[in-house]
C-alpha positions in Angstrom: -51.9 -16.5 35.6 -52.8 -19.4 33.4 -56.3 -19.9 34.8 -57.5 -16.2 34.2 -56.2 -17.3 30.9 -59.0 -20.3 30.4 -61.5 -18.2 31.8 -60.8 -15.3 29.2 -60.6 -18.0 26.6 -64.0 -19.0 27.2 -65.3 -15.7 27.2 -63.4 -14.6 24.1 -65.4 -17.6 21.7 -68.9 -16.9 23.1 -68.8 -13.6 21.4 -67.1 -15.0 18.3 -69.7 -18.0 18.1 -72.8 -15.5 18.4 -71.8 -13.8 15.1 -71.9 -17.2 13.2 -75.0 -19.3 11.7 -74.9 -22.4 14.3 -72.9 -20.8 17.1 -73.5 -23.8 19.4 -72.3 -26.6 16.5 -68.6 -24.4 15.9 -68.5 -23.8 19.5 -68.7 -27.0 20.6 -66.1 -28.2 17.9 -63.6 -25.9 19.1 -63.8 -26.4 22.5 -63.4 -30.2 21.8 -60.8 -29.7 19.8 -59.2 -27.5 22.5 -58.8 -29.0 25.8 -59.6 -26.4 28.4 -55.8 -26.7 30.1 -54.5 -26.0 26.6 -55.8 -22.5 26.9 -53.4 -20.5 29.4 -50.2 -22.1 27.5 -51.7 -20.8 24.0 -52.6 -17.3 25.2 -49.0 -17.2 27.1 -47.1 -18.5 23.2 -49.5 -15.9 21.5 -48.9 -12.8 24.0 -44.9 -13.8 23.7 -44.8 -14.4 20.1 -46.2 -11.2 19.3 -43.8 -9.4 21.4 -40.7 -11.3 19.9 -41.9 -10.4 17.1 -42.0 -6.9 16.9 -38.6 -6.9 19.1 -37.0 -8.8 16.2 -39.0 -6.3 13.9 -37.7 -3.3 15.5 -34.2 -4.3 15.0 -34.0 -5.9 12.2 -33.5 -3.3 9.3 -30.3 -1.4 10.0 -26.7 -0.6 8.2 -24.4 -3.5 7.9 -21.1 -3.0 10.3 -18.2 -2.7 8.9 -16.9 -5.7 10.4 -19.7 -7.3 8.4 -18.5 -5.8 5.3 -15.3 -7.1 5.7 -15.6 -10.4 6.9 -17.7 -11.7 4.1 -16.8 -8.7 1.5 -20.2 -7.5 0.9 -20.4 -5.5 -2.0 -23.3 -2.5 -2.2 -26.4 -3.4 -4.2 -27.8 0.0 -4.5 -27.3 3.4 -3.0 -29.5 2.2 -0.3 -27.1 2.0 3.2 -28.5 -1.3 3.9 -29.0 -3.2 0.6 -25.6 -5.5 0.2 -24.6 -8.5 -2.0 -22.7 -11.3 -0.9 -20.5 -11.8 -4.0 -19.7 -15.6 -4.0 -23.6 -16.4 -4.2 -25.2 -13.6 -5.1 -27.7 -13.3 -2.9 -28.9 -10.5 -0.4 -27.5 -10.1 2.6 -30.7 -10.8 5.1 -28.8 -13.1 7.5 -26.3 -10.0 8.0 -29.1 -7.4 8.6 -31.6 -9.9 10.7 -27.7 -10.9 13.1 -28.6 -8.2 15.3 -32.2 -8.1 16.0 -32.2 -12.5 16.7 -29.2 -11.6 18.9 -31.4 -9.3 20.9 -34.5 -11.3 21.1 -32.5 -14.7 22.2 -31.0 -12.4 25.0 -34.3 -11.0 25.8 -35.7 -14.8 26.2 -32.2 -16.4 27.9 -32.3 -13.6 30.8 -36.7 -14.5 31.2 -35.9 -18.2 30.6 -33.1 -18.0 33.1 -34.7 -16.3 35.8 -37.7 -18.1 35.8 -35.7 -21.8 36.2 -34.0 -20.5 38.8 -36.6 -19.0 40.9 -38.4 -22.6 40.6 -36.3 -24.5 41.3 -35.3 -22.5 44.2 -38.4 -22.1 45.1 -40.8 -24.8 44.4 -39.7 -28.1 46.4 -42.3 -30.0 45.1 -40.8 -29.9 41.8 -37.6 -32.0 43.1 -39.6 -34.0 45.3 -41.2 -35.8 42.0 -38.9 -35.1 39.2 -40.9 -37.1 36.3 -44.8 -36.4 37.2 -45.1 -33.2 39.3 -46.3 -29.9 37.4 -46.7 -26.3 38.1 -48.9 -23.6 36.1 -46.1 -21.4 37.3 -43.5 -24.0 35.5 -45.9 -24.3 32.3 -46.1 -19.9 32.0 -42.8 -19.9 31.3 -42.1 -23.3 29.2 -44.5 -21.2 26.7 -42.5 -18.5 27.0 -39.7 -20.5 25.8 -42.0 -22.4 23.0 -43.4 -19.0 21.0 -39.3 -18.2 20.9 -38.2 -21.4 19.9 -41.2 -21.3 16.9 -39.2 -18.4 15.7 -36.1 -19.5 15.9 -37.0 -22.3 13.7 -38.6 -20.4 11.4 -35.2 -18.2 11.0 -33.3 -21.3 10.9 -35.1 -22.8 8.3 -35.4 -20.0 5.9 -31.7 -19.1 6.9 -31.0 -22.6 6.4 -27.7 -21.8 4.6 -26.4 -18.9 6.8 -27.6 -21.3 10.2 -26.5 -24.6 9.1 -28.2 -28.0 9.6 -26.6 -27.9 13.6 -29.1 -25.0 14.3 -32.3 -26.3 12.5 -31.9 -29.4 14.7 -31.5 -27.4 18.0 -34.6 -25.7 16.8 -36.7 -28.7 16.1 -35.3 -30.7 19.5 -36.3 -27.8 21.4 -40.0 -27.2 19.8 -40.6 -30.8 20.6 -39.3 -30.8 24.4 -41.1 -27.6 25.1 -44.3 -28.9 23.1 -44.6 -31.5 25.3 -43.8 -30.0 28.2 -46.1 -27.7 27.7 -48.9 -29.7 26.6 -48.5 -33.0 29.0 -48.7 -32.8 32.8 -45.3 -34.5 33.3 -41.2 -33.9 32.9 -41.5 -30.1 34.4 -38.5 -30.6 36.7 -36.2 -31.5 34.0 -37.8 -28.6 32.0 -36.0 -26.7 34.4 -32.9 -27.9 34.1 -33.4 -27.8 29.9 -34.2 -23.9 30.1 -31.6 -23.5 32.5 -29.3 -24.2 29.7 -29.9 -20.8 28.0 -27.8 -18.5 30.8 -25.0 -19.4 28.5 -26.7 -18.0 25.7 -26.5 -14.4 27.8 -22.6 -14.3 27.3 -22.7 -15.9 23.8 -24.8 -12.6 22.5 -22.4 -10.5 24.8 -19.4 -12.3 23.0 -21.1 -11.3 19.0 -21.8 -7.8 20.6 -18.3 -7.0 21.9 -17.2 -8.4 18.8 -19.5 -6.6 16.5 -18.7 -3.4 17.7 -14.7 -3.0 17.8 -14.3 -4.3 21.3 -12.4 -7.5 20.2 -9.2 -6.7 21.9 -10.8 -5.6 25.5 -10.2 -6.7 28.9 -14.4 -7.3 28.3 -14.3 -9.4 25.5 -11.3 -11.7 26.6 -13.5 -11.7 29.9 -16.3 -12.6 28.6 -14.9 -15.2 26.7 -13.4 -17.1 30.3 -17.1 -16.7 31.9 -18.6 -17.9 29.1 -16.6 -21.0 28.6 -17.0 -21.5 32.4 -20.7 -20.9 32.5 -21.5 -23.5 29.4 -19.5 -26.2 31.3 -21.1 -25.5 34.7 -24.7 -25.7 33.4 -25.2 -27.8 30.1 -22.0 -30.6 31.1 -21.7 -30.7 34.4 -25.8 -29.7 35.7 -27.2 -31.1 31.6 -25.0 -34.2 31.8 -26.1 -35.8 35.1 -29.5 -34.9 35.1 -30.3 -35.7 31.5 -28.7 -39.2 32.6 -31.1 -39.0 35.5 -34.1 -38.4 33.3 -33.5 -41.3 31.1 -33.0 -43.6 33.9 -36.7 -42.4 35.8 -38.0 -42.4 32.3 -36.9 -45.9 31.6 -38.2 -47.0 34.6 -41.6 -45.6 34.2 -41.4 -47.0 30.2 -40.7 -50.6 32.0 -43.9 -49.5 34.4 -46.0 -49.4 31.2 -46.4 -45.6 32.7 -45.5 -44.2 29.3 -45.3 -45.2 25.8 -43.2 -46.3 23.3 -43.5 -43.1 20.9 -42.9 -40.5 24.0 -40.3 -42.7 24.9 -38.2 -42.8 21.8 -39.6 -39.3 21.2 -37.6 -38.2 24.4 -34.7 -40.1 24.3 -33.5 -39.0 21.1 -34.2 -35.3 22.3 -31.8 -35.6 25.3 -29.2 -37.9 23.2 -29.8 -34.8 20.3 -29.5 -32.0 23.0 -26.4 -33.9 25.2 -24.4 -34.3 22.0 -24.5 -30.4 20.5 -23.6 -29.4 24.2 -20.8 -32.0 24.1 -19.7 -30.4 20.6 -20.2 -26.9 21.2 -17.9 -26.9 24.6 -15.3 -28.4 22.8 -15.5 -25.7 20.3 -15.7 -23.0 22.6 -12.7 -24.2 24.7 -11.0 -24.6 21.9 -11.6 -21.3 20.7 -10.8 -19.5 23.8 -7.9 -21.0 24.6 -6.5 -19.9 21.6 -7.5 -16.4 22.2 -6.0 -16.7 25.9 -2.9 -17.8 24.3 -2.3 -15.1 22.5 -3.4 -12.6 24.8 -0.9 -13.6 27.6 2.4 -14.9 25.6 1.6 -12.4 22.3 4.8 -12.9 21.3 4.8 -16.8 21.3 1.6 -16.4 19.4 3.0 -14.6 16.5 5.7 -17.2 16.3 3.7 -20.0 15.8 1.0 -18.1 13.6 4.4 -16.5 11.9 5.5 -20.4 11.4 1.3 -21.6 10.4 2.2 -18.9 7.8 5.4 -20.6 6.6 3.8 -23.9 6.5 1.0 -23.0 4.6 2.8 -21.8 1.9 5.4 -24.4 1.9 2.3 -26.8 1.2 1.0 -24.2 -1.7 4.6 -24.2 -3.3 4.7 -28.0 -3.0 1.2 -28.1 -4.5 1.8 -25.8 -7.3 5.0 -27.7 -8.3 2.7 -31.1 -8.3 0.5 -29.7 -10.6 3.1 -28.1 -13.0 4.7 -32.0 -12.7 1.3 -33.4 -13.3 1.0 -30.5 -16.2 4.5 -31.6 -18.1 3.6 -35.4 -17.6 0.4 -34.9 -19.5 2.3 -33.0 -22.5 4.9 -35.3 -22.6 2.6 -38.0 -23.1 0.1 -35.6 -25.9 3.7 -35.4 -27.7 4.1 -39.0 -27.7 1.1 -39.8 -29.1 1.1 -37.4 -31.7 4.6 -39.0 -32.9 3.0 -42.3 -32.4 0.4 -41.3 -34.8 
């Protein structure tokens, strides 16, 4: 409970400011610095960080997959089953061996995340009855939950930079900021919700790598998984994010007009949900894309491999055509040496 958590916070610096030189000066200082509701969302981040962290740690060092090996043709560093090159760049292969252990620990967090959004919003009618101002300590444990994950993901992101992509780092940052100031402001907790919500997709998107990862590409499971998860990401970040995102622009506008918050939060908040709306927008389209692909070719196979068969033809029709532009482009240019030369 987040007030057992101020009270041990208070007791944990007494002992700490007794073994200094002016225990009362430092003490003071710190709890200044530290407003005393800050303290049961810092001990929740710390408790949770801690265990992500030795999660990710636990699964982190393991042998490559061969599926791995062959998508991005590794190539073996040393005699050491899990030290691997990528060729083009040269670097290790870190982002490969880390894949599994952030899968687990973003799995781990969407199935806390997701239970705890639903169970308050279920549950706590207050939260609906004032969507902007209305907080919960019960709300809060579980935004900091979310905020010690998201720290790490950021940090992976951004030292992954190339392997994640600048998509990724953004989603990190947009969600550090949300959850910092839902965490840290007495307002928005209904919407938090909704935002946290978002991450039951992220259950069947780690289920999708998984069944991939481990030969189960052509299964009944995977193709399953694949519908469900394309279902799932529309029902709750388009049809539930949409809406209410529009909803929480609209109260917060209101309350900016109300001169009942300011300028930065404003414009802090509205480029979060315009950030957050638009990767959802994108990464549905993707998806659908994607799996309607794959549910083409699982029920007409044999239409499939026509038109892949005819992608084929294509594709080197336009390498042939290419090749015989550059071996034009290739005689031109000798032509015109030769005529120099003579000119000379």
């Amino acid at each position: 409970c987040p007030h057992h958590f101020e009270q041990s916070w208070h007791v944990m610096l007494s002992p700490w400011s007794r073994r200094k030189a002016k225990p009362k000066k430092y003490e003071e200082m710190l709890m200044v610095s530290v407003p005393p509701s800050w303290a049961g969302p810092l001990m929740v981040m710390c408790v949770s960080f801690a265990a992500f962290t030795l999660l990710w740690l636990s699964f982190a060092k393991r042998p490559t997959s061969r599926r791995l090996l062959h998508k991005y043709k590794l190539q073996t560093a040393t005699d050491d089953c899990y030290s691997h090159i990528d060729p083009k760049s040269g670097s290790s292969h870190r982002f490969f061996k880390a894949e599994l252990a952030t899968r687990v620990v973003s799995t781990v967090h969407a199935c806390i995340c997701s239970y705890g959004a639903i169970v308050c919003l279920l549950t706590e009618s207050s939260l609906s009855n004032d969507m902007l101002w209305k907080t919960l300590p019960v709300t809060r444990f579980y935004f900091s939950i979310s905020l010690a994950y998201f720290i790490g993901d950021l940090l992976v992101c951004a030292v992954q930079f190339r392997e994640y992509g600048v998509l990724f780092l953004l989603h990190g940052v947009s969600s550090f900021i949300g959850l910092s100031i839902l965490c840290f402001g007495d307002m928005f907790h209904f919407f938090g919700c909704i935002g946290l919500l978002w991450e039951f997709s992220t259950i069947f998107i780690n289920n999708r790598w998984f069944l991939l990862e481990y030969g189960y590409k052509n299964s009944f499971l995977f193709h399953f998984n694949g519908l469900v998860l394309v279902a799932v990401f529309f029902l709750v970040r388009i049809v539930l994010g949409c809406p209410y995102s529009y909803m929480f622009w609209s109260q917060l506008s209101e309350a900016r007009a109300e001169r009942h918050v300011g300028r930065g939060l404003y414009l802090v908040v509205t480029t979060v949900l315009a950030g957050f709306n638009s990767l959802n927008v994108y990464w549905c389209y993707k998806l659908t894309t994607r799996t309607y692909q794959l549910v083409y070719k699982w029920m007409w196979p044999s239409k499939s491999q026509r038109s892949q068969e005819e992608e084929r033809a294509r594709r080197r029709e336009r390498e042939r055509e290419r090749e015989r532009e550059r071996q034009l482009h290739a005689d031109t240019s000798t032509e015109e040496e030769e005529i120099q030369r003579g000119v000379k």
